[in-house]
SERO-4910 file (N, C-alpha, C, O; in steps of 0.05 Angstrom, whole numbers):
BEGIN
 pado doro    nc1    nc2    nc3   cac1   cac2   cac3    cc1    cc2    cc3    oc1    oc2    oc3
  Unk    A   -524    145    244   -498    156    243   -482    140    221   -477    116    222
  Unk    A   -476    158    201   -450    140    185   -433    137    186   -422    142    208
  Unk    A   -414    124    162   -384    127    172   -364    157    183   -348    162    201
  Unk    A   -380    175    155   -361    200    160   -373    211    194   -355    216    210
  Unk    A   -400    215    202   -395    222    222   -384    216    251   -387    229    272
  Unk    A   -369    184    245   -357    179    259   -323    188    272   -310    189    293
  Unk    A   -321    194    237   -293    214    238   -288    238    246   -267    247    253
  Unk    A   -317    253    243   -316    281    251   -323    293    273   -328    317    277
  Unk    A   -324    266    296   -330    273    317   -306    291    331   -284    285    323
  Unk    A   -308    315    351   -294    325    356   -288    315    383   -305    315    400
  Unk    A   -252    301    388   -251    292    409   -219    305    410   -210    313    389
  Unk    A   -205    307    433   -182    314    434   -163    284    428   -168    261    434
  Unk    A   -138    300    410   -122    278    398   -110    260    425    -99    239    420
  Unk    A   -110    267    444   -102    252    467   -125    227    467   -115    205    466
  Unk    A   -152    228    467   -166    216    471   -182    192    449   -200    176    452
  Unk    A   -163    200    428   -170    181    395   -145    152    395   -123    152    405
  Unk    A   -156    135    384   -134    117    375   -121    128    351   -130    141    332
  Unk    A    -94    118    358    -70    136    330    -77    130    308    -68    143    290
  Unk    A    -97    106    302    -99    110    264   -128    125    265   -139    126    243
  Unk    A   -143    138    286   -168    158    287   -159    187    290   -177    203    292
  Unk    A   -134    197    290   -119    213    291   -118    225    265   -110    210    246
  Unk    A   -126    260    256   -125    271    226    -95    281    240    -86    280    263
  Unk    A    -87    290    219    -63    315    207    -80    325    181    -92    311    165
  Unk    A    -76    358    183    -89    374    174    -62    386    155    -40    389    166
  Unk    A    -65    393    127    -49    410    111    -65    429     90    -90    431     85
  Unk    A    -45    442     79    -69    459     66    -83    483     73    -92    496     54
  Unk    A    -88    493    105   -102    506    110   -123    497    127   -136    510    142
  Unk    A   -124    464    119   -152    452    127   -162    444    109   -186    436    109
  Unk    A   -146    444     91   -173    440     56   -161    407     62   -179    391     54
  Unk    A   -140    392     72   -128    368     60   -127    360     94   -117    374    113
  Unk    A   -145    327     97   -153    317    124   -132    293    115   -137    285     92
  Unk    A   -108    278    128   -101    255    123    -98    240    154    -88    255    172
  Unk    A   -106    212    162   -107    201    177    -91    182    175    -88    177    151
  Unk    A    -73    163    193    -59    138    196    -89    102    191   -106     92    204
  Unk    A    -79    100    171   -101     71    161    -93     53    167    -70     49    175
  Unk    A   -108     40    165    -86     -6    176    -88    -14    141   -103     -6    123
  Unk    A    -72    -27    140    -68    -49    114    -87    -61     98    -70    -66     81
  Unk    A   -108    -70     88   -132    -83     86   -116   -109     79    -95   -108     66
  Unk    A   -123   -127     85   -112   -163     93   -113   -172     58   -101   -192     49
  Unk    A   -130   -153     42   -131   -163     11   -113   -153     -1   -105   -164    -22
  Unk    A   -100   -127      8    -79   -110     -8    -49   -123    -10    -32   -123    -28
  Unk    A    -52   -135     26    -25   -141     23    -28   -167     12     -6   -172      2
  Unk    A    -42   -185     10    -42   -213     -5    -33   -207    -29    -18   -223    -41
  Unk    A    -42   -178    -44    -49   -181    -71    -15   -170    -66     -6   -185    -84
  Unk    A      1   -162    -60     32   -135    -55     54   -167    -54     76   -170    -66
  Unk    A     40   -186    -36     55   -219    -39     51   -227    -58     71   -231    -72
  Unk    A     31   -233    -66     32   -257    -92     47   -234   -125     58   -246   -144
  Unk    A     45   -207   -125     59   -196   -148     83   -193   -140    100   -191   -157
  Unk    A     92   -192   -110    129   -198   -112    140   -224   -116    164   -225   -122
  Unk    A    123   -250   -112    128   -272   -113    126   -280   -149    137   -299   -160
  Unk    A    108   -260   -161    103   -276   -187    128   -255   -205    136   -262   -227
  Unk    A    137   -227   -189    165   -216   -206    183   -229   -203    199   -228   -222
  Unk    A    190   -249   -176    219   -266   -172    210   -295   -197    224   -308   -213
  Unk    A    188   -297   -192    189   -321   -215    187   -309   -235    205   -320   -247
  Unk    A    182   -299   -245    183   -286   -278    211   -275   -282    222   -281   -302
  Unk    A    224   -258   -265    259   -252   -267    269   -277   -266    290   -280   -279
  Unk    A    262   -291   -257    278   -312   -255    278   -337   -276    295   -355   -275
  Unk    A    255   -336   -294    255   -357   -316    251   -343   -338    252   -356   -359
  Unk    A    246   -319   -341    251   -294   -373    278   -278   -374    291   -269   -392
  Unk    A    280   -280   -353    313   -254   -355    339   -266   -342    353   -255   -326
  Unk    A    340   -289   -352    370   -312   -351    378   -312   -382    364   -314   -402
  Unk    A    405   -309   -378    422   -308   -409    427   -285   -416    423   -263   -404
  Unk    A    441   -296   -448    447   -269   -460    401   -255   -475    391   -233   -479
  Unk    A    394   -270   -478    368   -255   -483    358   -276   -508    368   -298   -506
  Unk    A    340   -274   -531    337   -294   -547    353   -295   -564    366   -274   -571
  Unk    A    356   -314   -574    367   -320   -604    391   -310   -598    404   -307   -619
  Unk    A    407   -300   -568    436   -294   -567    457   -314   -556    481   -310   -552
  Unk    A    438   -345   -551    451   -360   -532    478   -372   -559    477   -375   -583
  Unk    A    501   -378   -538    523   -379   -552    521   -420   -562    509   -438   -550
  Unk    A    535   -418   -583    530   -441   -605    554   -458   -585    575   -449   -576
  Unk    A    541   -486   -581    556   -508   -568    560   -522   -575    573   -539   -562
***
């Protein structure tokens, strides 16, 4: 048994866990299910908001280059 025919088993939606749960659009042509997070996606979703606050924060202070005012 593979993965897909684990999905296609026919069980009533009462009886599935909610992320084993399809919604159907399309006619039937378009299957979308509720997924969990993968633990690498969101590491990778932290470290690129952490590396935009440090990069906004030490490239985009001032008036911009060569505009800083003469002291």
């Amino acid at each position: 048994m593979n993965e897909q025919d684990e999905y296609d088993v026919k069980e009533s939606p009462e009886t599935l866990p909610y992320y084993r749960q399809t919604e159907d659009f399309g006619g039937g042509h378009i299957k979308a299910r509720h997924g969990r997070l993968p633990h690498w996606l969101l590491a990778v979703y932290v470290i690129l908001f952490l590396w935009a606050l440090y990069y906004g924060w030490t490239y985009w202070g001032g008036l911009g280059p060569g505009l800083e005012l003469a002291g």
